[in-house]
N, C-alpha and C positions, 0 to 999 in steps of 0.2 A: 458147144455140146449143150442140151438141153435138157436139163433135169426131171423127171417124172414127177408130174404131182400127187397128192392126195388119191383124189379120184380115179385116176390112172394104174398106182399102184394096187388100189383100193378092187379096182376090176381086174388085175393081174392074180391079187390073193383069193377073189371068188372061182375065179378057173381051178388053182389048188384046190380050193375048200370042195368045189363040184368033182374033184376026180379023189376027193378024199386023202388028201396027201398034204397034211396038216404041220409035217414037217419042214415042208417049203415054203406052205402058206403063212406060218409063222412069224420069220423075218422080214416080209413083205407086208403083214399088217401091222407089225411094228413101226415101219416106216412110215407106211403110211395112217398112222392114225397119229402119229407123231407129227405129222405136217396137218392132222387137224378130219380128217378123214370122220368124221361120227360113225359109220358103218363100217370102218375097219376098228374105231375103236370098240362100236359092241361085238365084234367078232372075237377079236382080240380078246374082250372080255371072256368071252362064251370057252373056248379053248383055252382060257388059264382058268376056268370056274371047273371045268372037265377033266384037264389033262391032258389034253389033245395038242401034240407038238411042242408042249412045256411041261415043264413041270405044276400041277397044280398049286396055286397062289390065289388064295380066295382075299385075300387084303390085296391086292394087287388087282386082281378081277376088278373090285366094287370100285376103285378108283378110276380103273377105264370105262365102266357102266356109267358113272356120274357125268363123268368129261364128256360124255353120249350122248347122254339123257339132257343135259345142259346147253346140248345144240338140239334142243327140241328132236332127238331121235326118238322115234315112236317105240320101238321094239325094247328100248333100253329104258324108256319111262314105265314100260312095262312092266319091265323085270324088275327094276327097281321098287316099283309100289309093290310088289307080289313078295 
C-alpha cells in the first residue's frame, strides 16, 4: 500500500478548499503540511488565522506561516512581513 504524500494530499485539500468545505479540508492539510507540504502549511495557517474548519489559533497560525515561509513559500513570506 502506498502512502500519500505531501503534495498529493496537499491537491486533495485544495479540491475541499475550492468547494468551500473547510471542514474536510482541515484534516487533509494537516497531514499534509505535516509531511512538509509548504502550501498546505500556509493554508493550514490561513484557516486557523480565520476559523475556518478549526477553531481559531492565532499562535498556532504564525507557527505554520513560518514553517512556510521557511521553505521559501511566496504567499506566507508575505503575510508574514505584512
Amino acid at each position: 500500500v502506498k502512502l500519500p504524500n505531501g503534495e498529493e494530499l496537499n491537491e486533495k485539500a485544495k479540491t475541499f478548499i475550492q468547494q468551500r468545505d473547510f471542514t474536510s479540508a482541515v484534516p487533509v492539510l494537516k497531514q499534509a503540511a505535516n509531511l512538509g507540504s509548504a502550501e498546505s502549511q500556509y493554508n493550514l495557517a490561513i484557516c486557523l488565522f480565520e476559523g475556518l474548519g478549526i477553531t481559531k489559533d492565532e499562535k498556532q497560525a504564525n507557527e505554520w506561516l513560518l514553517k512556510s515561509a521557511q521553505q521559501n513559500y511566496a504567499n506566507a513570506q508575505f503575510k508574514l512581513a505584512y
